[in-house]
C-alpha positions as CSV (number, residue, x, y, z in Angstrom):
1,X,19.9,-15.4,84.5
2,X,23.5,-14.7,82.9
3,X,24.2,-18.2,83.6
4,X,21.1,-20.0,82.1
5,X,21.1,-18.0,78.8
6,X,24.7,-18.9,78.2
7,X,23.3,-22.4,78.7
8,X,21.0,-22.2,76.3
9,X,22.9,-20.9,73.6
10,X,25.4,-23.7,74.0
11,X,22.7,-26.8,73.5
12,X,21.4,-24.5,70.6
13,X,25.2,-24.8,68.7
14,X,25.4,-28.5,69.5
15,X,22.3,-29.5,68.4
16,X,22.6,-32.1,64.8
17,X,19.7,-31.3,61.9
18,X,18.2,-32.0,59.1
19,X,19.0,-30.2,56.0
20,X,16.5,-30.1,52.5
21,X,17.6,-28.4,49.9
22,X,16.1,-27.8,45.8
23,X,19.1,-27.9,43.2
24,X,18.8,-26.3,39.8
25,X,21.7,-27.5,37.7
26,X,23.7,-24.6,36.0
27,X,26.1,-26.8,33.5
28,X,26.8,-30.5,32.7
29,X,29.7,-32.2,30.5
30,X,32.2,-34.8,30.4
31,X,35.6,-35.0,30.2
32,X,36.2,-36.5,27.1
33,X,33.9,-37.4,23.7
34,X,30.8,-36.1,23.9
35,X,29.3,-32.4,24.6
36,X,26.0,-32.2,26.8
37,X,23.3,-29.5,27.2
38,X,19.8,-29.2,28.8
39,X,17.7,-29.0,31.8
40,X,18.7,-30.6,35.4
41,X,17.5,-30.8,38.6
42,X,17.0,-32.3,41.6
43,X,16.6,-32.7,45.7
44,X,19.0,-33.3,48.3
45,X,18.2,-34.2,51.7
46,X,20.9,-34.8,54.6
47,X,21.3,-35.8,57.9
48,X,23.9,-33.7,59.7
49,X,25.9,-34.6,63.2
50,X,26.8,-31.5,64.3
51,X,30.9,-31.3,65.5
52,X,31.3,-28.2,67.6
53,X,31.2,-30.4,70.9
54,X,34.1,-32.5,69.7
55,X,37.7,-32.2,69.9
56,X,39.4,-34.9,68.4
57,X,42.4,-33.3,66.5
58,X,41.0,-33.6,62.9
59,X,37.8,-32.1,63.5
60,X,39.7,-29.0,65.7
61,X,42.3,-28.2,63.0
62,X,40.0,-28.7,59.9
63,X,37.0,-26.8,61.9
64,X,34.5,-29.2,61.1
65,X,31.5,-27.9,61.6
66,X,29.3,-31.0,60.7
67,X,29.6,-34.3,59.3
68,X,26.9,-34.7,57.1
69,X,25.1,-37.8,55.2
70,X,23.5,-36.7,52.0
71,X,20.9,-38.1,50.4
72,X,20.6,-36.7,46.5
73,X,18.3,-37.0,43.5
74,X,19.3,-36.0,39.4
75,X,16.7,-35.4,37.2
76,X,18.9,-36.0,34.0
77,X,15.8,-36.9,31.1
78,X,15.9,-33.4,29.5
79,X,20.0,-33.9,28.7
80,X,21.4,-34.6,25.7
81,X,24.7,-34.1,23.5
82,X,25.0,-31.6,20.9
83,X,26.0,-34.7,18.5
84,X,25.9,-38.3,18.3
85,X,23.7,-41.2,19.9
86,X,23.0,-39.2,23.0
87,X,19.4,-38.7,23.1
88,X,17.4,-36.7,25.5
89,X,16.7,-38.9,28.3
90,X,19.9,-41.0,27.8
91,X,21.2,-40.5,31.1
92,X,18.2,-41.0,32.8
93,X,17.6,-40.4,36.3
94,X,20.7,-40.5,39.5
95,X,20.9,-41.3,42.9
96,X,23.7,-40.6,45.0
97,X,24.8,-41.6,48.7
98,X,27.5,-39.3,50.5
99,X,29.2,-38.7,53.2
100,X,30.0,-34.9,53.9
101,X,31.8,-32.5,55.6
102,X,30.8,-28.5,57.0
103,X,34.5,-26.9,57.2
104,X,33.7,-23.5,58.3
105,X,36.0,-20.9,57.1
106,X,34.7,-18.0,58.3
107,X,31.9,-16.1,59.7
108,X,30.7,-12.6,59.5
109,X,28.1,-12.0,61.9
110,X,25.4,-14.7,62.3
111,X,26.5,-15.9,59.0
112,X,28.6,-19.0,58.3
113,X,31.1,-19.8,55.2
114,X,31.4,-23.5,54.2
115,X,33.2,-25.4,52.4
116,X,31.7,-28.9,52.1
117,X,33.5,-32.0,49.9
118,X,31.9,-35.2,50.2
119,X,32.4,-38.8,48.7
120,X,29.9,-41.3,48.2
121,X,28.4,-44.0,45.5
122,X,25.8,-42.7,42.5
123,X,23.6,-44.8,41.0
124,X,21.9,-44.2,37.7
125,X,19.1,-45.4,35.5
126,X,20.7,-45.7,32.3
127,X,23.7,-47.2,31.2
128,X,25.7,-48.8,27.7
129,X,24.2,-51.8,28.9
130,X,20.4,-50.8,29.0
131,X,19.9,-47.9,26.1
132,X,23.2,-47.6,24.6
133,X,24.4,-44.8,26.7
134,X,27.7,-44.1,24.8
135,X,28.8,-42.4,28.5
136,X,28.0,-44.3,31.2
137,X,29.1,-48.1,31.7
138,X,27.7,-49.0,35.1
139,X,24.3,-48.3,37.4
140,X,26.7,-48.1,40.4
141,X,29.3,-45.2,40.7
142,X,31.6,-44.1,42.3
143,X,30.4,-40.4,43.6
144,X,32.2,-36.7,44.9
145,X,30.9,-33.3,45.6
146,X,32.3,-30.0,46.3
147,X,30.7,-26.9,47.1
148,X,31.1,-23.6,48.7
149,X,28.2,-22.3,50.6
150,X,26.4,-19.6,53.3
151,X,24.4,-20.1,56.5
152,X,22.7,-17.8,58.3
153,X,20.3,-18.5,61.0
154,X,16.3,-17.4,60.6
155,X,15.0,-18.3,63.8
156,X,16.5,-20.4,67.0
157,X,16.1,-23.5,65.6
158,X,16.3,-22.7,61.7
159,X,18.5,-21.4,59.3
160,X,18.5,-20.9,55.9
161,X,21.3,-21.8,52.8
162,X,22.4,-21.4,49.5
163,X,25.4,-22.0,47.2
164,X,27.2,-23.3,44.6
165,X,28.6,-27.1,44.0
166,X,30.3,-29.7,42.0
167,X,29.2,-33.4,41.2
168,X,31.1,-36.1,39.6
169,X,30.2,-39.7,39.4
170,X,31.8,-42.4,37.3
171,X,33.3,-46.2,38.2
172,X,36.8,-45.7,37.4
173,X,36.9,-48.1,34.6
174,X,35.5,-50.9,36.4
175,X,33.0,-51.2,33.4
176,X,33.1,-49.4,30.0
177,X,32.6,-46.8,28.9
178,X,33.6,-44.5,31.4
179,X,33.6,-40.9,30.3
180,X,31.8,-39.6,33.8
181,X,29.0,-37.1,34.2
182,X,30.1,-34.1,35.7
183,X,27.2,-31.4,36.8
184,X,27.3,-27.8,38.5
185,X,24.6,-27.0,40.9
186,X,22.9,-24.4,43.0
187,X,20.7,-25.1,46.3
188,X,18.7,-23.3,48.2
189,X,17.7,-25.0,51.7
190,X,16.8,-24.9,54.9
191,X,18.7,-26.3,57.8
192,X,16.3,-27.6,60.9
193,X,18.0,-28.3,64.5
194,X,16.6,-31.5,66.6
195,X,16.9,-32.4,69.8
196,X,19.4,-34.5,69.6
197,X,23.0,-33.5,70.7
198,X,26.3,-33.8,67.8
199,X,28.7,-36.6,69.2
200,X,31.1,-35.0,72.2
201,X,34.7,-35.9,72.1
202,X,37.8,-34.7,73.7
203,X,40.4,-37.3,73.3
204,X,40.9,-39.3,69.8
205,X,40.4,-42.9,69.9
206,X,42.9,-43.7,67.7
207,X,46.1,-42.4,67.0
208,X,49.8,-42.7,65.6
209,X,52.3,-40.8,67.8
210,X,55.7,-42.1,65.5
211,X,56.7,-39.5,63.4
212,X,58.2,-41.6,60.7
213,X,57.4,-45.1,58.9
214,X,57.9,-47.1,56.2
215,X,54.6,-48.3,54.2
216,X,54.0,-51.4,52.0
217,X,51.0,-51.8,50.3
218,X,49.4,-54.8,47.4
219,X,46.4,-54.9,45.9
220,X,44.1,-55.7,43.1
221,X,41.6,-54.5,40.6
222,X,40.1,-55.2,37.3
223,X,39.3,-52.8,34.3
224,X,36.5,-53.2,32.0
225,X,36.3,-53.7,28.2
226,X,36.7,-50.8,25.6
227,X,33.5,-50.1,23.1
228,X,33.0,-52.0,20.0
229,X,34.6,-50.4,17.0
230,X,38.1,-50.2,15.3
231,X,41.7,-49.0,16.0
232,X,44.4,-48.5,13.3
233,X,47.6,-51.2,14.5
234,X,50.7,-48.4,14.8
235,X,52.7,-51.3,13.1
236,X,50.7,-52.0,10.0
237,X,48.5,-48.9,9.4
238,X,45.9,-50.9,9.1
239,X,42.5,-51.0,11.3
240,X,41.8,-53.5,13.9
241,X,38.2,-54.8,14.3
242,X,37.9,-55.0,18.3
243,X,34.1,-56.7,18.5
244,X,30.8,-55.6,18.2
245,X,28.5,-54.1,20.8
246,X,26.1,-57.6,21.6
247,X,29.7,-59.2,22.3
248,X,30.6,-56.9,24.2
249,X,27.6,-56.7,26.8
250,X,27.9,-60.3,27.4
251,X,32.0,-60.2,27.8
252,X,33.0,-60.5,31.2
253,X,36.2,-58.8,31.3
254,X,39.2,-60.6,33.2
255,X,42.0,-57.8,32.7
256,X,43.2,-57.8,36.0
257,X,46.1,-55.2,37.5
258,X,47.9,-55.9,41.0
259,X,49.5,-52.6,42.3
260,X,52.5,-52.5,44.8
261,X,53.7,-49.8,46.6
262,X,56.4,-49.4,48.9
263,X,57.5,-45.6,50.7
264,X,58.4,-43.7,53.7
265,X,56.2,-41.5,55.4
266,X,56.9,-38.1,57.7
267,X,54.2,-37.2,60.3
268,X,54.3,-33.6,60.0
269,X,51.5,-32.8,62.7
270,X,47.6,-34.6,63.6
271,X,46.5,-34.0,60.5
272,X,49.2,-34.7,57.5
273,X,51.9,-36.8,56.5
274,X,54.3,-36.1,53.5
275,X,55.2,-39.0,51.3
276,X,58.0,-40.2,49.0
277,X,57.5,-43.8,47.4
278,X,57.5,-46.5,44.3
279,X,54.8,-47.8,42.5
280,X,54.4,-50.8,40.3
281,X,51.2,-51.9,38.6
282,X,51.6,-56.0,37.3
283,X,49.6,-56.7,34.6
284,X,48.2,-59.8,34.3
285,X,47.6,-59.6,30.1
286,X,50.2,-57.1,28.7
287,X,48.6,-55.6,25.3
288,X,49.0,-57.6,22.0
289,X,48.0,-56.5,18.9
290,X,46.8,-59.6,18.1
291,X,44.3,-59.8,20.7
292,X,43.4,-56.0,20.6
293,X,40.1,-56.1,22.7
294,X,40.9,-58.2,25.0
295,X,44.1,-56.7,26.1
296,X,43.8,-52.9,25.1
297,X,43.6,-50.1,28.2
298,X,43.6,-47.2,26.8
299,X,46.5,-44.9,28.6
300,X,46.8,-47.8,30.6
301,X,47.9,-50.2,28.1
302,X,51.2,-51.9,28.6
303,X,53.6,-54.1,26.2
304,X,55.1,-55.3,29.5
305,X,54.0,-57.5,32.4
306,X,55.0,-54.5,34.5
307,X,55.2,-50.3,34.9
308,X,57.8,-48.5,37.8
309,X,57.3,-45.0,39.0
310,X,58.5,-42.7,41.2
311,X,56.2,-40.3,43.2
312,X,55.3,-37.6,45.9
313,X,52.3,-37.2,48.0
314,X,50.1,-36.5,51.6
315,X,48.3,-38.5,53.4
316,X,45.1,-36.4,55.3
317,X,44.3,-38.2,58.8
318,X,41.0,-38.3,60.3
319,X,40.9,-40.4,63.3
320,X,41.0,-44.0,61.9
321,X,40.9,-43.4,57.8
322,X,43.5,-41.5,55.8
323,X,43.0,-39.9,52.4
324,X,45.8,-40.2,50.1
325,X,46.9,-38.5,46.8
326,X,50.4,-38.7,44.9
327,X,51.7,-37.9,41.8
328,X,54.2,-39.5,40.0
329,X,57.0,-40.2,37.2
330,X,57.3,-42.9,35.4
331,X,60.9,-44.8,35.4
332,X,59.7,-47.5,33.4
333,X,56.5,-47.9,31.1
334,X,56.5,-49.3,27.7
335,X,53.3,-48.0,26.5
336,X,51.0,-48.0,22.9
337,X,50.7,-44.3,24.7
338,X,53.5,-42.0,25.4
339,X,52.5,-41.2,29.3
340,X,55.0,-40.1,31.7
341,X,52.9,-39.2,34.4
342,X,50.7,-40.8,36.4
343,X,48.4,-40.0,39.6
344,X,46.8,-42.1,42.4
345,X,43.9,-41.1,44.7
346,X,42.7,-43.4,47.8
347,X,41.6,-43.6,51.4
348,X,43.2,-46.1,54.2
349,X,41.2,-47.3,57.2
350,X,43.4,-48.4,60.0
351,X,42.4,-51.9,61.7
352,X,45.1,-51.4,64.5
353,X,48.4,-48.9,64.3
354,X,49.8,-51.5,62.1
355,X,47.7,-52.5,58.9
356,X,44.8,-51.1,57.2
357,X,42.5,-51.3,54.5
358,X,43.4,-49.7,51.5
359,X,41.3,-48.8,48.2
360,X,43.0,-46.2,45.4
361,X,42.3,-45.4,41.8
362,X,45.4,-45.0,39.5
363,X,45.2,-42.4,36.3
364,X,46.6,-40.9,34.2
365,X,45.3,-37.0,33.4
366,X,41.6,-37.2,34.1
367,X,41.3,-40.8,32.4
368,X,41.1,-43.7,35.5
369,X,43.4,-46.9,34.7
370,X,42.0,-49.2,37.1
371,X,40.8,-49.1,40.8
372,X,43.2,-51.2,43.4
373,X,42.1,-52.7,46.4
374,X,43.9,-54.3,49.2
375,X,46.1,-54.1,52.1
376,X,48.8,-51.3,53.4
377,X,51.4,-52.7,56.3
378,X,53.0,-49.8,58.4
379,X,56.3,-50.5,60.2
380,X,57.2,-47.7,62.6
């Protein structure tokens, strides 16, 4: 009787779920020009694989506790800005696909404390292009969440949650404008088990056993357009007509950015690497003032065909895919900005032990310059 109770209990905590949960926004803003206020809310609904029958190193270290795939719905027509064109209803509606992950941190009795970040892609209703949306430039975004939250169990097969998170969604210049939508949420859910069994795992599929390598990596993006308007030319005080807003929703930008990077990397344990590399963004068109709107980046905007920096950073392993971050100093950037500082943010996805796909943003504060896509080459 021991025996078949312990049994049961075991097929209960490896079952996977789904998960509905009601979100009332708390606070929305972005980074930069404009200052929002009104009602939000929305749905989210996810499908979660449940991890505690797997022991591949990443999931063991990082107690994953699910990996989840979240469906989520904005209601964003009450929202407007304190000033200027935003209009209630000018952000319309937004619909987000994400991948998660349930990192338990601890538990106190039945209950469960979670950490969950997620990355994804947004889609919204409204954009410059459609109503004037002076904040958004492009229907499909790039997405993340972040949240902290509690789960406690109501019944064998149910439980119930609640907590606070953290949405962001913008394109990373790919189109502008590109201020981002940022939003703070609560939910309140409940969490169904299935009877379906989490993926089991005890040995990692893939793996890097060298402790140290050198990484080269190229790749390409493109950055969109700035807004119609004018910009006073630091050489002549005088303003600089860039275009006006019908040219510019029928411009097809072509300012184009290769980045290279070259570093070595330490293999501190299964789960992190430390970092210490170059990076140099090309620029296809350095800025001119005479050709202003076609060749102006904002903190990104270069007199040269080239920037250098120096920089520090991690790489996060989960099985197959990396997530990377650095920061860095600039050793050589001849700017119409004085920037000495600049950051990168990506994931890698391993093909074999020896090259991998590669796609990073590069910025500078909380303002993207351009996303870089392309190829990283390990040699061990």
């Amino acid at each position: 009787m021991f025996l078949f109770n312990l049994q049961i209990c075991y097929a209960q905590n490896n079952q996977n779920s789904f998960a509905i949960s009601p979100l009332q926004g708390f606070t929305i803003f972005a980074p930069y020009n404009y200052q929002l206020k009104g009602n939000f809310y929305g749905l989210e609904l996810a499908y979660q694989l449940n991890m505690s029958n797997n022991n591949v190193d990443w999931v063991r270290i990082l107690h994953v506790k699910d990996i989840a795939f979240s469906a989520s719905y904005f209601n964003l027509q009450s929202v407007s800005t304190t000033g200027g064109p935003g209009f209630p209803g000018f952000l319309g509606n937004n619909f987000g696909l994400l991948t998660m992950l349930d990192i338990s941190l601890f538990k106190s009795g039945k209950t469960i404390f979670i950490f969950s970040p997620g990355i994804g892609f947004a889609y919204a209703t409204q954009t410059y292009y459609t109503n004037n949306n002076p904040i958004v430039g492009s229907h499909v975004n790039l997405a993340i969440q972040a949240g902290f939250k509690i789960e406690t169990p109501i019944s064998a097969t149910t439980k119930i949650t609640a907590g606070l998170d953290f949405f962001h969604y913008s394109n990373s210049a790919y189109r502008l404008p590109n201020d981002g939508v940022n939003n703070i949420n609560a939910a309140l859910g409940i969490v169904k088990d299935i009877n379906l069994t989490g993926p089991s795992r005890q040995k990692p599929t893939f793996g890097i056993d060298d402790k140290q390598s050198f990484e080269f990596g190229i790749g390409i993006g493109r950055r969109g357009f700035i807004q119609a308007g004018q910009y006073i030319n630091n050489q002549t005080g005088k303003p600089v007509t860039l275009t006006d807003s019908a040219t510019q929703k029928s411009a097809i930008s072509n300012l184009y950015n290769a980045g290279i990077y070259a570093g070595y990397s330490y293999r501190l344990n299964e789960l992190f690497s430390l970092k210490i590399g170059t990076d140099a963004v090309y620029y296809f068109k350095p800025f001119s003032w005479d050709n202003f709107y076609k060749t102006y980046q904002e903190t990104g905007t270069s007199f040269d065909k080239y920037s250098l920096g120096i920089s520090l950073g991690t790489d996060v392993w989960m099985g197959r895919m990396a997530l990377s971050g650095n920061f860095g100093y600039y050793l050589h950037y001849n700017s119409i900005n004085p920037v000495h500082y600049y950051w990168t943010l990506g994931g890698k996805y391993y093909l074999n032990s020896w090259i991998a796909l590669n796609a990073k943003i590069y910025l500078h504060g909380f303002e993207a310059q351009y996303a870089n896509f392309g190829l990283v080459f390990n040699v061990y």
